[in-house]
C-alpha positions in Angstrom: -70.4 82.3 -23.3 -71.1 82.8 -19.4 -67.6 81.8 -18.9 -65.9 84.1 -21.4 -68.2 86.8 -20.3 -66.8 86.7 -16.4 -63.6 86.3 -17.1 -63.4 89.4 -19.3 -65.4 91.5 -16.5 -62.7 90.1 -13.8 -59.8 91.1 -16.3 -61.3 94.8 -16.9 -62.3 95.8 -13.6 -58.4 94.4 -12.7 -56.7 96.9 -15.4 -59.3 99.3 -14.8 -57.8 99.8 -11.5 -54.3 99.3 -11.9 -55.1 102.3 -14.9 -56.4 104.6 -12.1 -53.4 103.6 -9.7 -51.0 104.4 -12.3 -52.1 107.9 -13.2 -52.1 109.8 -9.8 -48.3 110.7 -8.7 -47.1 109.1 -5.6 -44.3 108.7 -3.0 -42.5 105.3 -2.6 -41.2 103.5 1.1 -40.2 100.4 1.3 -40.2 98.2 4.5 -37.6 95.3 6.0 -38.3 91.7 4.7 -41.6 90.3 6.3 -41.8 86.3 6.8 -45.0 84.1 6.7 -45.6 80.5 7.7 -48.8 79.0 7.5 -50.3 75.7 8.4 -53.6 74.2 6.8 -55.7 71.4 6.8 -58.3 70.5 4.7 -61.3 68.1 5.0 -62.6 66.9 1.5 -65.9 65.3 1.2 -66.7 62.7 -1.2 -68.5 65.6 -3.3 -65.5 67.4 -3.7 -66.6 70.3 -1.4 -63.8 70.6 1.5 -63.7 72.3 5.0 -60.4 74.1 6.0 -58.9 76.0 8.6 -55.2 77.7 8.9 -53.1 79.5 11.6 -51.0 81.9 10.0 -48.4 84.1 11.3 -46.2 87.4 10.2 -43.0 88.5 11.1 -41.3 91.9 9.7 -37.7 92.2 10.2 -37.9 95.9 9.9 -40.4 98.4 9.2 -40.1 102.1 8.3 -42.1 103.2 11.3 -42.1 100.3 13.8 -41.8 96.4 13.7 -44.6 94.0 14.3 -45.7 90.6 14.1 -49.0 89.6 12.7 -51.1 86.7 13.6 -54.7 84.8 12.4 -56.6 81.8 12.6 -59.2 81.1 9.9 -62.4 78.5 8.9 -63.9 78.3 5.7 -65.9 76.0 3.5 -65.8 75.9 -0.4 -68.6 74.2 -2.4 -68.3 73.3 -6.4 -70.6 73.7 -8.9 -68.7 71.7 -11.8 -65.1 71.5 -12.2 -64.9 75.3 -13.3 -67.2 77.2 -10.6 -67.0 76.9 -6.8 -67.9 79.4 -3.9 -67.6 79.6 -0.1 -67.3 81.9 3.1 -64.2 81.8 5.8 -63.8 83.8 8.7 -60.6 85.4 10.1 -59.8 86.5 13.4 -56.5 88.5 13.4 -54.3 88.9 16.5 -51.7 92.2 16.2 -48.9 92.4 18.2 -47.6 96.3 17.7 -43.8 96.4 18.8 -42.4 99.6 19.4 -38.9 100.0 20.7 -38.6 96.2 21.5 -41.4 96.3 23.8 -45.3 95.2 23.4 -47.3 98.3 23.1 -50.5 96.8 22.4 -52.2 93.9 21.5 -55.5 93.6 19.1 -57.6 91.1 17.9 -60.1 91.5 14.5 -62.9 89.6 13.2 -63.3 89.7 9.5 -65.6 87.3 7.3 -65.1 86.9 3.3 -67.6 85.8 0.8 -65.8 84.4 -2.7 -66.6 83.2 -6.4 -63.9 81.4 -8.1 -63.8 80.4 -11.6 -60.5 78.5 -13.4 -60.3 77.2 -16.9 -57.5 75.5 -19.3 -55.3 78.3 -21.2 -52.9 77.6 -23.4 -51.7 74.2 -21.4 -51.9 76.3 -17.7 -55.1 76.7 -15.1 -55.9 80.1 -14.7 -58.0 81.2 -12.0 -60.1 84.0 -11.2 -61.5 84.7 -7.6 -63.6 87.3 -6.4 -64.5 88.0 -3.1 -65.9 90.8 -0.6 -65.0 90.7 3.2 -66.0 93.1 5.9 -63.4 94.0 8.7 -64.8 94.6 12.2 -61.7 96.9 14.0 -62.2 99.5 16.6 -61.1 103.0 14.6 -63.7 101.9 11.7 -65.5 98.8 10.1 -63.9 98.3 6.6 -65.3 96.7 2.9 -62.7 95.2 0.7 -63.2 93.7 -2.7 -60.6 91.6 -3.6 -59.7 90.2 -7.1 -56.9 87.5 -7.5 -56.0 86.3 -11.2 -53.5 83.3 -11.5 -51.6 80.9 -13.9 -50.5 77.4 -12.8 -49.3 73.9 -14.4 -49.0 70.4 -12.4 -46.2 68.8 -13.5 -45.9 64.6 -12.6 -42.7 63.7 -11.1 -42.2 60.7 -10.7 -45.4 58.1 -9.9 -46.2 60.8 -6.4 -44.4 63.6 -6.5 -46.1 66.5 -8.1 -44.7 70.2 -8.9 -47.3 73.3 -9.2 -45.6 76.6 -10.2 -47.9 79.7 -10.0 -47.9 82.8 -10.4 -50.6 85.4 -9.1 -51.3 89.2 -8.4 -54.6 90.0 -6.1 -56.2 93.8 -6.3 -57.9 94.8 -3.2 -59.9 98.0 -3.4 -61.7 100.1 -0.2 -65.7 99.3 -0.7 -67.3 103.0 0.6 -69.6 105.3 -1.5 -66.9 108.3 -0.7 -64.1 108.3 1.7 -64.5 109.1 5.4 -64.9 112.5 6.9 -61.6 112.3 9.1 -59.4 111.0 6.1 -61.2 112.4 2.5 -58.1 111.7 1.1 -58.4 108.1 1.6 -57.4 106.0 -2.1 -60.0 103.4 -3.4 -57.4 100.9 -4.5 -55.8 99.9 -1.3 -53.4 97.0 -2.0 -51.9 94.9 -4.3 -49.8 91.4 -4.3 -47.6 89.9 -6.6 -46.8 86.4 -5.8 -44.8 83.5 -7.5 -44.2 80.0 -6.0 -43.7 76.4 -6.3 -46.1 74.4 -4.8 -45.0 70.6 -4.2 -47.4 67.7 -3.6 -45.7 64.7 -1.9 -48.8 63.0 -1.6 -52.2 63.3 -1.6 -52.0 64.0 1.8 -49.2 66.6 2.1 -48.4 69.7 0.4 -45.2 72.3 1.0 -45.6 75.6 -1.1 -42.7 78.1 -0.6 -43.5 81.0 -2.7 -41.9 85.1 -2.5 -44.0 88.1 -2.6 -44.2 91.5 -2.8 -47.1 93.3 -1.5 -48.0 97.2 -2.1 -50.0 98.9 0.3 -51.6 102.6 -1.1 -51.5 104.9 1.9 -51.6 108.5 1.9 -50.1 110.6 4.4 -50.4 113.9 6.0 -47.6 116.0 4.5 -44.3 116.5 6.9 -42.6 119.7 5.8 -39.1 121.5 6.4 -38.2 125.2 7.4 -38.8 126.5 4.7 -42.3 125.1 4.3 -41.0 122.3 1.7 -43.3 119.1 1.3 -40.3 116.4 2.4 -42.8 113.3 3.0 -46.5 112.8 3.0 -49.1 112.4 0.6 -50.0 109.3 -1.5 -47.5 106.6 -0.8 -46.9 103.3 -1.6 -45.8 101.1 1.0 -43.6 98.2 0.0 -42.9 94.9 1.3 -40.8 91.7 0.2 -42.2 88.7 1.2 -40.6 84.7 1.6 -42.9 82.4 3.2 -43.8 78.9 3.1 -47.5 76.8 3.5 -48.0 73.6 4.6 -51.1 71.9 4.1 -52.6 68.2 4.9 -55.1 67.0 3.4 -58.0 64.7 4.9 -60.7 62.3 3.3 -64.1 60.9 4.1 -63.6 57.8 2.5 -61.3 57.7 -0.3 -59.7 60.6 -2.8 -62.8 61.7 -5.4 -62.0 60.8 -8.6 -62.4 64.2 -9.9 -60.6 66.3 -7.3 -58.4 68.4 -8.2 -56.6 70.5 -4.7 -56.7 74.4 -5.0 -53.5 76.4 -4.7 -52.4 76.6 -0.9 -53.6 80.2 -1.4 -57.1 79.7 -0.6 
């Protein structure tokens, strides 16, 4: 019942968004291909509960207003309650490169921690998952709330007596977490991103995995309105930011003792 109940809040508050995106008007840009590598590793316990850390980097090969590269390192822990429930905490600390022109205009660094409740269950033959999770970013123009809501569907497939495919498909919601918007920007939109994803994870081992996947992620923006001669709106307003994504994760996998007889690895997509 408890399970049924949660995954039919997670679903609603999901559409119930996606509804609200859908019915305001808005202006559509579209940015250069962006490319991600990652590299994790995990240490599993003999409970089932793992550590993990990742460095991660962006590239985009071309961006409407100016290139950049993007870059983090990240910790986290993740403990389960049963074979359906687990939660954890990680924390992020981003390092921006902002390119302008070819040249290094300014480098940043960020610190943001997450908090997260997962749940996954068997559906028609496939895993789908449900993760929640609130994180605060600490950044010099203003401290920012995010909720974040991720549902997925995924098979493991045998190969062979090692080899192991995992196909997955997922779509993560993030929304702003404020009582109203800001002062300086009261045009601000609650529902700030959104990312499609589909990718095929493959387990060599229980030691390795390699998951290339493509993406497309929308970031919500608005704009202040840009106007011609004649006093014409020609750009501005609410916008929606577009960005094709190829990238690749690859994770290794570390044990206390030996593999627990009821683990089963998340997606690379922590």
């Amino acid at each position: 019942m408890i399970n049924r109940v949660f995954r039919g809040l997670l679903t609603s508050t999901l559409l119930g968004l996606l509804t609200t995106y859908a019915a305001q008007g808005q202006r559509k840009l579209s940015n250069g291909l962006e490319l991600r590598t990652e590299a994790q590793l995990e240490y599993v316990r003999p409970d089932g509960d793992f550590w993990w850390g990742s460095l991660h980097a962006d590239h985009r090969l071309q961006d409407y207003a100016e290139s950049f590269a993007l870059n983090w390192g990240q910790v986290g822990y993740e403990h389960f309650w049963s074979q359906h429930w687990s939660g954890g905490a990680n924390a992020r600390l981003y390092v921006v490169e902002e390119l302008n022109g070819g040249d290094i205009s300014r480098l940043r660094a960020y610190f943001r921690p997450e908090l997260l409740l997962r749940h996954r269950s068997q559906v028609l033959g496939l895993t789908f998952g449900q993760r929640l999770s609130a994180e605060y970013l600490f950044q010099e123009e203003r401290n920012l709330g995010t909720a974040r809501l991720r549902l997925d569907l995924e098979r493991v497939i045998p190969v062979g007596e090692r080899l192991k495919l995992r196909p997955r498909v997922a779509y993560e919601a993030a929304a702003n977490i404020r009582l109203q918007p800001p002062d300086d920007a009261p045009e601000e939109r609650t529902l700030e991103q959104g990312i499609w994803r589909a990718e095929v994870g493959v387990r060599l081992s229980d030691h390795f995995d390699l998951t290339p996947y493509v993406a497309r992620q929308s970031d919500y923006r608005f704009f202040l309105f840009q106007f011609d001669a004649d006093g014409n709106v020609t750009s501005g307003g609410r916008t929606n930011v577009r960005t094709p994504v190829i990238g690749v994760d690859l994770r290794f996998t570390l044990f206390k003792n030996q593999l627990p007889a009821e683990w089963l690895p998340l997606p690379t997509q922590h």
